[in-house]
PLY file of the C-alpha trace (Angstrom):
ply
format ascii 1.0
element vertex 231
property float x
property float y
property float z
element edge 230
property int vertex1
property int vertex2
end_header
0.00 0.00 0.00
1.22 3.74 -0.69
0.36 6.68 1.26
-0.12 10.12 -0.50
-0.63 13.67 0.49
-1.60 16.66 -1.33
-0.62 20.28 -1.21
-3.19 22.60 -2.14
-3.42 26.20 -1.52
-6.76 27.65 -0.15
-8.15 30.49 0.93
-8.79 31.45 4.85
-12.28 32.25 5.16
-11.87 32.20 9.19
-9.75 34.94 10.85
-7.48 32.62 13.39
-8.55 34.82 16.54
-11.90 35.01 15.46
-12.01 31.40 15.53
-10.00 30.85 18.88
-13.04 33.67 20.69
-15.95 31.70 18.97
-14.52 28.62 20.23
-13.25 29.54 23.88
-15.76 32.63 24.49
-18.82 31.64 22.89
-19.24 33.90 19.86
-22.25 31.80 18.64
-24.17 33.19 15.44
-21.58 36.01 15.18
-21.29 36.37 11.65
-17.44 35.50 11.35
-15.08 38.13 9.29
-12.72 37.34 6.15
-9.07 37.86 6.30
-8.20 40.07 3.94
-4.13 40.62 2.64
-2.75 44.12 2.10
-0.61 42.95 -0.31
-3.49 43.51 -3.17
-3.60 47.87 -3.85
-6.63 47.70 -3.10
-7.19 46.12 0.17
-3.87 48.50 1.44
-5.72 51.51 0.20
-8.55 50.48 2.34
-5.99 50.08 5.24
-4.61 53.04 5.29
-7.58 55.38 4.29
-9.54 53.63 7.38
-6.49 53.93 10.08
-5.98 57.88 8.47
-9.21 58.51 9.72
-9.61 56.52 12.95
-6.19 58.94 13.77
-8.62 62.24 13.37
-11.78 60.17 14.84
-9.26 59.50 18.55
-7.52 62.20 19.41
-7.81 61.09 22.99
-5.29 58.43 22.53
-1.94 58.59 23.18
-0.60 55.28 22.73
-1.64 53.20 19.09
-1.08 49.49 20.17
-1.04 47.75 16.97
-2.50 43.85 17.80
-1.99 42.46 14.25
-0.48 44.61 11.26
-1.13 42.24 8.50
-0.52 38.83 8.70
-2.08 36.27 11.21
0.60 33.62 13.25
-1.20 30.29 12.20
-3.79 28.63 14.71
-5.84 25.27 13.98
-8.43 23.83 15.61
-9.82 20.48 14.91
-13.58 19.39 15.06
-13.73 18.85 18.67
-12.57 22.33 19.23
-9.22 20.86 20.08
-6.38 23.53 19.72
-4.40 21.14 17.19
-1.43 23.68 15.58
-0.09 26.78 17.01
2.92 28.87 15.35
3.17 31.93 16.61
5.90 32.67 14.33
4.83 30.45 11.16
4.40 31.88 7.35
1.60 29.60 6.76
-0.97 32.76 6.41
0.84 34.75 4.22
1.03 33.33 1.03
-1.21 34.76 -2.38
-0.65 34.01 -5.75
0.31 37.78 -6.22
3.11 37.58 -3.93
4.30 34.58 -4.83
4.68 35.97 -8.56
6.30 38.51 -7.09
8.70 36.57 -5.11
10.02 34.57 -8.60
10.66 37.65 -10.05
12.94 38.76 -7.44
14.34 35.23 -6.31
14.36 33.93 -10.01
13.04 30.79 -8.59
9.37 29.81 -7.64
8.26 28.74 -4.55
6.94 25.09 -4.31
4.02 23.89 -1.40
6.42 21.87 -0.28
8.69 25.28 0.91
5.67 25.34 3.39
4.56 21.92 4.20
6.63 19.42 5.47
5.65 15.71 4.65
1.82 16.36 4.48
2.68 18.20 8.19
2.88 21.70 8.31
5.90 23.04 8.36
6.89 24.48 11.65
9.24 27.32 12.11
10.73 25.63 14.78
12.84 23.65 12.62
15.89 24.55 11.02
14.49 26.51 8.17
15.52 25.74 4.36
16.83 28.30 1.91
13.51 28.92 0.40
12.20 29.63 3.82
14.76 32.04 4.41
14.42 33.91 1.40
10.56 33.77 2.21
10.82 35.61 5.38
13.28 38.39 3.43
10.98 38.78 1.14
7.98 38.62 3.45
9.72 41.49 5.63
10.40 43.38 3.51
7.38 44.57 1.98
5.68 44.12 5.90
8.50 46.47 7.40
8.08 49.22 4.72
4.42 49.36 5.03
4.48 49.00 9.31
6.98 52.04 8.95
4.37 54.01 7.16
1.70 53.36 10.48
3.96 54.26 12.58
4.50 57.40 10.87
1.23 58.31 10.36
0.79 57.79 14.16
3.35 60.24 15.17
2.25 63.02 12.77
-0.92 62.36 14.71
1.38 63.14 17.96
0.45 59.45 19.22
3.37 56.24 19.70
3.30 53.74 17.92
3.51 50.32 20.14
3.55 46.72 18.53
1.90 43.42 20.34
4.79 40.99 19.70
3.00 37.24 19.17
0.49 38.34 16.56
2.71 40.48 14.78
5.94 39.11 15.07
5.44 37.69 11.16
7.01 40.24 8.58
8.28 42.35 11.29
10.93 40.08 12.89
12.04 42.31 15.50
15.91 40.50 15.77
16.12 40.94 12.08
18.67 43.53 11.05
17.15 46.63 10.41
13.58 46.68 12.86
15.21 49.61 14.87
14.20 51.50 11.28
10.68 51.19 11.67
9.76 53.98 14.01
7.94 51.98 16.66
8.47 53.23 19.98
7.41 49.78 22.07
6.67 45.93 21.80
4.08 44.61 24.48
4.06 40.88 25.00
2.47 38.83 27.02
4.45 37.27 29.70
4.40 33.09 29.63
7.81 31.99 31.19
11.07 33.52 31.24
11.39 33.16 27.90
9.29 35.17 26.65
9.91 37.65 29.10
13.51 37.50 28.01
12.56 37.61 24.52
10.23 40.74 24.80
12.63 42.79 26.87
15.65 42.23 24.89
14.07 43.46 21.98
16.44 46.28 20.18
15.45 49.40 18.64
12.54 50.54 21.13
11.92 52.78 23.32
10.51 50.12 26.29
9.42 47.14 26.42
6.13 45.86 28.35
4.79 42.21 29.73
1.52 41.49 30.19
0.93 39.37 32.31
-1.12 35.91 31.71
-4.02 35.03 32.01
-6.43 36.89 30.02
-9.60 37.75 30.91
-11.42 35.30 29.20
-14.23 32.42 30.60
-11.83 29.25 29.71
-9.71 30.55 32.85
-12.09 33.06 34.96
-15.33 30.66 35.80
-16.71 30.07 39.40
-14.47 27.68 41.43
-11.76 28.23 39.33
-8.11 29.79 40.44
-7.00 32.10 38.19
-3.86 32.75 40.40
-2.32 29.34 39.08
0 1
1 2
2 3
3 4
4 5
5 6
6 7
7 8
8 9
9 10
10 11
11 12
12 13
13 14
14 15
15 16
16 17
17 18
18 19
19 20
20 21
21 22
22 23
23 24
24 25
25 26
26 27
27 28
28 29
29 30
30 31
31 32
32 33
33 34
34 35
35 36
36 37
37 38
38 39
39 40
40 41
41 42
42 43
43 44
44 45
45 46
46 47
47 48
48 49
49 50
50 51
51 52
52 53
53 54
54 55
55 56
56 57
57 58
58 59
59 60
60 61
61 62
62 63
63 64
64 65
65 66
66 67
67 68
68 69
69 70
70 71
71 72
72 73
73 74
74 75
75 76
76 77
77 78
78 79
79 80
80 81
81 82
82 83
83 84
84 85
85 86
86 87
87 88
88 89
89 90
90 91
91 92
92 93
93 94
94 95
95 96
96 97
97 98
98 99
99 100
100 101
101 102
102 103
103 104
104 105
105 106
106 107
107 108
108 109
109 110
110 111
111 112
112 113
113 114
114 115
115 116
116 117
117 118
118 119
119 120
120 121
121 122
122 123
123 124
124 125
125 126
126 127
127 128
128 129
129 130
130 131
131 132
132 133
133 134
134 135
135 136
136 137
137 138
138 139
139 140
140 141
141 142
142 143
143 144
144 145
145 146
146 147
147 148
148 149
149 150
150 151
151 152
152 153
153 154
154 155
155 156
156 157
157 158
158 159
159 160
160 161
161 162
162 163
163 164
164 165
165 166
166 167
167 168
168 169
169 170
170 171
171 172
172 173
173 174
174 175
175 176
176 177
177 178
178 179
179 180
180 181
181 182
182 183
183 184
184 185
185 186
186 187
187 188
188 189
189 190
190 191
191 192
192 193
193 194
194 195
195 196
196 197
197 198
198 199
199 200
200 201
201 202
202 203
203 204
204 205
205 206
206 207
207 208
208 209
209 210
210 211
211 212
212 213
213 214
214 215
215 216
216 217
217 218
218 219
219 220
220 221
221 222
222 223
223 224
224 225
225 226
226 227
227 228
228 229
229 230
């Protein structure tokens, strides 16, 4: 007997957070919202028009914590709403057929699915990443970086900071990347989970400070009655 898998690319109709809050808080007959990447004109456009105005709309805030720029760290659930694949740092969600155009012509290769699956698994970034990866991320960062500088700008001709939330933005921006300390943001918040990520947070260069959140959040999978929350 043989065993085969197939790579296929699809689109994500689910936003990953979205889907974790449905699942853990309940959402119910929310109607759910559609990704959408800011790598298509017209979609940035939108992006930047809406955040332009938001800026005029807030002029009470001082501080413009950015949760996710652009691109979603890959999260999986299974049918049993069983947390199945978590990457906070993962490519999976960033891939379109415009980009990937793009990257050949730059590269002068073309990306394969196999550059993001691994043996029918999904390729973590945990493991010692390939040349393809590699140039993925460059490439990835690059056009991420030049549009997350533009934010930040706009926030401080608005007189605000500009602070980044490290998991769900840490794709495209790779803050110990040569070159983040050019993006203008004045802080990374993280949340704290061990002293690793505290480490990992605080030793970020190029900022102004640095701030941990601590765990957990304020959600009903942890804060129930007869549960301790202290643990």
């Amino acid at each position: 007997m043989h065993e085969y898998t197939v790579s296929f690319l699809a689109y994500i109709i689910w936003d990953p957070v979205e889907m974790y809050n449905h699942l853990t808080n309940g959402w119910g007959d929310k109607e759910h919202e559609i990704p959408f990447d800011i790598y298509h004109p017209a979609t940035r456009k939108f992006v930047f028009d809406t955040f332009e105005q938001w800026l005029k709309d807030n002029p009470q805030v001082d501080v413009v914590r950015f949760t996710t720029f652009f691109y979603q760290f890959t999260l999986l659930f299974d049918q049993k709403q069983r947390e199945k694949v978590v990457d906070w740092f993962g490519c999976a969600c960033t891939v379109s057929p415009a980009a990937l155009d793009d990257f050949e012509k730059e590269y002068g290769y073309r990306l394969r699915p196999e550059d993001f699956v691994d043996g029918g698994a999904y390729n973590s970034a945990w493991r010692v990443p390939r040349k393809a990866q590699r140039d993925w991320i460059d490439f990835l960062s690059g056009f991420v970086r030049a549009n997350v500088k533009k934010l930040a700008s706009m926030s401080h001709a608005a007189g605000k900071e500009a602070m980044m939330f490290l998991g769900d933005q840490w794709i495209g921006t790779e803050p110990y990347k040569d070159g983040f300390e050019d993006l203008g943001l004045d802080a990374v918040v993280g949340s704290i989970g061990d002293g690793t990520t505290t480490r990992m947070i605080a030793d970020i260069p190029g900022v102004k400070y640095t701030e941990g959140r601590f765990l957990p959040y304020f959600f009903p999978d942890t804060f129930y009655e007869g549960n301790d929350p202290s643990i």
